[in-house]
C-alpha positions as CSV (number, residue, x, y, z in Angstrom):
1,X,-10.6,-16.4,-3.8
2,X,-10.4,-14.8,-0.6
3,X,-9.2,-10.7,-0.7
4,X,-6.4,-11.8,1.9
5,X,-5.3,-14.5,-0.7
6,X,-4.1,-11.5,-3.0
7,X,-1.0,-9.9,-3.4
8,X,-2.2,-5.5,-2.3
9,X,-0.7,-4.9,-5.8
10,X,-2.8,-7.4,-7.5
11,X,-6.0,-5.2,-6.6
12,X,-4.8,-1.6,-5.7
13,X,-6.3,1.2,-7.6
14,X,-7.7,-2.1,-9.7
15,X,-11.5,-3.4,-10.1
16,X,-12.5,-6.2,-7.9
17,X,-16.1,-7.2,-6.7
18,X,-16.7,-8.2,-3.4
19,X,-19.0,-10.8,-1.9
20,X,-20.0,-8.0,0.5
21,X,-23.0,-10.1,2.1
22,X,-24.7,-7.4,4.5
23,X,-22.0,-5.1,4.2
24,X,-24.1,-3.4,1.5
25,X,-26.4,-2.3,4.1
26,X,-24.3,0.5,5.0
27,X,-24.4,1.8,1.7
28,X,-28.4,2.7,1.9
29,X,-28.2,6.5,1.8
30,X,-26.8,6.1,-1.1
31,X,-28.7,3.6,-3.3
32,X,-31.5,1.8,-3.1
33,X,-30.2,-1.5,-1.2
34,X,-32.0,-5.1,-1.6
35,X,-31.5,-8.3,0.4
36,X,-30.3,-10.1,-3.0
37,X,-27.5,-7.0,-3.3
38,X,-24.6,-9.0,-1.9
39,X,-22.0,-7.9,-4.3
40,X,-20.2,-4.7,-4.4
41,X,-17.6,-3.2,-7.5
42,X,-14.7,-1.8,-5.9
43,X,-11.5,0.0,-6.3
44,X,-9.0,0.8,-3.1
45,X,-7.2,3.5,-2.0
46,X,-5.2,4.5,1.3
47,X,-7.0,7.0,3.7
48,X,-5.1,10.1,5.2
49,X,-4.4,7.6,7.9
50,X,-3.1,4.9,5.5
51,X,-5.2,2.8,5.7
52,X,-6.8,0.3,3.6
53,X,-9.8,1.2,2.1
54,X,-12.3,-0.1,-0.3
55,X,-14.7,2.7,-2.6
56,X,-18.0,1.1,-3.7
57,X,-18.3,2.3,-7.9
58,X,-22.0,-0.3,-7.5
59,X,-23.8,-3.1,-6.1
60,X,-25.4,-6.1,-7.9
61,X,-27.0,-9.3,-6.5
62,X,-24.2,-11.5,-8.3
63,X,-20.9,-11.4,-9.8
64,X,-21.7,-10.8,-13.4
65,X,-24.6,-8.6,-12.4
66,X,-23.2,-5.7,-10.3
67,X,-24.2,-2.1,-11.8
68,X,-26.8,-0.6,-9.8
69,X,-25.5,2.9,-8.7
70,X,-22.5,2.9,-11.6
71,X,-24.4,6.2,-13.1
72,X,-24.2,8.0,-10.0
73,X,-21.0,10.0,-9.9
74,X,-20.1,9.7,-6.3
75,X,-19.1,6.6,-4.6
76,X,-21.5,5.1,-3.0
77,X,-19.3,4.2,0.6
78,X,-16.4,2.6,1.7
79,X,-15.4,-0.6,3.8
80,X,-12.5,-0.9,5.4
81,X,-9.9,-3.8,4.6
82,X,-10.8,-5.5,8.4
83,X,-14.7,-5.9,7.1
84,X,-13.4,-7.8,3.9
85,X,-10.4,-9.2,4.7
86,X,-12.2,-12.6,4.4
87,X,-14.9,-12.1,1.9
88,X,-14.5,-13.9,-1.6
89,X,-13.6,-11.5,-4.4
90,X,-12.4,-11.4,-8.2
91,X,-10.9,-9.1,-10.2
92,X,-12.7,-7.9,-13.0
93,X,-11.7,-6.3,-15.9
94,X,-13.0,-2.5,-16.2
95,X,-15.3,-0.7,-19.1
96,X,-15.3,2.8,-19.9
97,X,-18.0,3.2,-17.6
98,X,-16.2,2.0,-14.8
99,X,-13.1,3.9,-15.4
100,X,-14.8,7.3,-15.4
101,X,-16.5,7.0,-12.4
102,X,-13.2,5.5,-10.7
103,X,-10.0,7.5,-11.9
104,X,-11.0,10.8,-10.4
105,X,-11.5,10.0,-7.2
106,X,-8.6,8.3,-7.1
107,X,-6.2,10.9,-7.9
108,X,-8.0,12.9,-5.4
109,X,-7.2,10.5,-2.6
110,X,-3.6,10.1,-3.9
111,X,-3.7,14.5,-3.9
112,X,-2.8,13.7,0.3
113,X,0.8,12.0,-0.7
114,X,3.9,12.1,-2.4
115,X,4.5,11.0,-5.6
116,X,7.7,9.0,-4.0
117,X,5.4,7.3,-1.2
118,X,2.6,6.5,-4.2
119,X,5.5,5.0,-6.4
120,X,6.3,2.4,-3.4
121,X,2.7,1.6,-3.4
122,X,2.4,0.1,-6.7
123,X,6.1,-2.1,-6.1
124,X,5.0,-5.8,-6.0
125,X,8.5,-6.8,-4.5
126,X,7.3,-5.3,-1.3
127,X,3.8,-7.1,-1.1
128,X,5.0,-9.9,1.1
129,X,6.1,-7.1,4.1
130,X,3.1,-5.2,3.8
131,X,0.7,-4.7,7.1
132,X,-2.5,-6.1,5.5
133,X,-4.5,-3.2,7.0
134,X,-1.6,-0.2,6.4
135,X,0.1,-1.2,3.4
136,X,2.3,1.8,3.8
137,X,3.9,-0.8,7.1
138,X,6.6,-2.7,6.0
139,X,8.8,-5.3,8.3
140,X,12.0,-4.2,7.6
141,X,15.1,-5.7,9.4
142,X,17.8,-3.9,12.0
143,X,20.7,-5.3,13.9
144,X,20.4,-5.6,17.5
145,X,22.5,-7.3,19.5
146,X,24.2,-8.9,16.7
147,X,20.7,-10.3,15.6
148,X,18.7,-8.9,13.0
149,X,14.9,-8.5,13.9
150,X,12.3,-7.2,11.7
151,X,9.9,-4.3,12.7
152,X,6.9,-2.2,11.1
153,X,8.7,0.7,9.3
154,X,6.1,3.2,8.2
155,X,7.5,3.6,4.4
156,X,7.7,7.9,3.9
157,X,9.4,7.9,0.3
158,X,12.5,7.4,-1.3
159,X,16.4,8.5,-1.6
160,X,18.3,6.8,-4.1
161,X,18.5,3.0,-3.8
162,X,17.2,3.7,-0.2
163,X,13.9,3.4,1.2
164,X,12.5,5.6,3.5
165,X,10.6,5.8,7.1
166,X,10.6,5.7,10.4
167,X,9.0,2.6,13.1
168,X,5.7,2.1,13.0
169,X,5.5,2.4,17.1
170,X,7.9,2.6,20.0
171,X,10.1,-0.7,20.7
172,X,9.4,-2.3,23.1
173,X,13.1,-2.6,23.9
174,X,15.8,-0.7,24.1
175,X,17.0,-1.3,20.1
176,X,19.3,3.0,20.0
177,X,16.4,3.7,17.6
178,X,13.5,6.0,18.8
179,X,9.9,5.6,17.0
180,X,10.6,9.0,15.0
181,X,14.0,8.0,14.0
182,X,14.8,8.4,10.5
183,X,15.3,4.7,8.6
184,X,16.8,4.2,5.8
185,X,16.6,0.7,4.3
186,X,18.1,-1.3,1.6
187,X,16.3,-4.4,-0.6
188,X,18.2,-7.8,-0.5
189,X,16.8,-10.8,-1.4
190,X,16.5,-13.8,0.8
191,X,15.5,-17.1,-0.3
192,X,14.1,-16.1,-3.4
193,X,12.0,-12.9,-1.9
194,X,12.7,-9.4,-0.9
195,X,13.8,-8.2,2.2
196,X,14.8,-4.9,3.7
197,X,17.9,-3.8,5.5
198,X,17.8,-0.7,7.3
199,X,21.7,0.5,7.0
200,X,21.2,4.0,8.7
201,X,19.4,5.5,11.1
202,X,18.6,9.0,12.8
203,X,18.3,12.5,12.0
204,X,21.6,13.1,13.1
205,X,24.4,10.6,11.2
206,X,27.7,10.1,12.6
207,X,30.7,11.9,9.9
208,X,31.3,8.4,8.5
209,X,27.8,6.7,8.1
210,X,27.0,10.0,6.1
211,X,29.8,9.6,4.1
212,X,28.9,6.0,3.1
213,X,25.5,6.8,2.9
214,X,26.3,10.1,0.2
215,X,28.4,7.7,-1.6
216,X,26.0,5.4,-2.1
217,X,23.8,7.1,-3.1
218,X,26.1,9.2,-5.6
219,X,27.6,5.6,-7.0
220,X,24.5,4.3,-8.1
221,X,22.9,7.3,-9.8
222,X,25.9,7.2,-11.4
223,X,24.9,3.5,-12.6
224,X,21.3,4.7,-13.0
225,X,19.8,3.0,-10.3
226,X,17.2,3.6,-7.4
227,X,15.3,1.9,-5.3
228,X,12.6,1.1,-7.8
229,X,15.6,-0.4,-10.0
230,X,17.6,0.5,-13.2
231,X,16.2,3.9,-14.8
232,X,16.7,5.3,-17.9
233,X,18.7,8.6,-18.0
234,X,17.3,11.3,-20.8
């Protein structure tokens, strides 16, 4: 199974080994490399940048057999998603071993983010709106012209049932919202999946929309909810 034929929560901060092929040339300086090393153990974070990337735990020459550098306590590289977007890959359950050598440099990478923004990244209702490459881009829908068009909203956190960010890049048209434009956007679901609604958007609200927007927001803590759902109040 191909790594674009998963769902990004499937294999986030999870275990998979890639069919690398010659990708684990790159990874040299680190471990002795041979030409019948063509699989790499992975894990996946997001880079400062957001972007996709895949740290190398070890390397093997098949799918069973893939340890060689697992004893070595730094990773031994990274490939960006656009070098494996293709490459066969299967999840694999971890050992002790594994885990170790995974977990803290994974909370160091997640050290650059907030805990709301890291929260969004482990929700599988948004996986079918996430940018392959930047799974941190969302399509998320706003009204124009009385037609409702999708664009990349770069996800920043959460406020109550609200998500949060702001367009990925300029539009290309004229839509009232600027590229740094606050967005605030609502799940729905459409035809059996999840969608998002941006409601609101700008720093500076008009008296009414903040109005809504406070009450909202004060109506469904009241019910215990949020964006991620129904929560349980202590």
């Amino acid at each position: 199974m191909r790594i674009a034929d998963y769902a990004f929560t499937e294999y986030y901060h999870q275990y998979i080994t890639i069919e690398a092929d010659d990708l684990t040339d790159l990874l040299k300086d680190a471990v002795n490399v041979t030409e019948r090393d063509c699989y790499a153990l992975c894990s996946s974070y997001c880079a400062q940048d957001g972007g996709l990337m895949f740290n190398v735990l070890s390397i093997g020459s098949s799918w069973e057999k893939c340890t060689k550098g697992l004893r070595k306590k730094a990773m031994l590289g990274s490939f960006m998603m656009e070098d494996v977007f293709e490459k066969e890959a299967r999840l694999v359950q971890p050992d002790f071993r594994m885990i170790e050598k995974n977990e803290p440099f994974l909370e160091k990478m997640d050290d650059m983010f907030e805990d709301d923004l890291l929260k969004t990244r482990l929700d599988p209702r948004l996986d079918p709106l996430r940018d392959p490459v930047y799974p941190d881009y969302v399509l998320a829908g706003i009204v124009t012209d009385s037609s409702l068009i999708e664009y990349d909203m770069c996800i920043t956190g959460v406020k109550g049932p609200f998500l949060t960010g702001t367009l990925e890049q300029e539009p290309e048209t004229d839509i009232g919202i600027h590229q740094d434009c606050p967005l605030f956007a609502l799940p729905y679901v459409y035809e059996g999946n999840c969608r998002l609604f941006v409601l609101f958007a700008g720093e500076e609200l008009s008296e009414y929309e903040q109005t809504v927007m406070d009450r909202i927001i004060t109506e469904t803590d009241k019910a215990g909810l949020n964006f991620s759902g129904l929560s349980i109040k202590s």
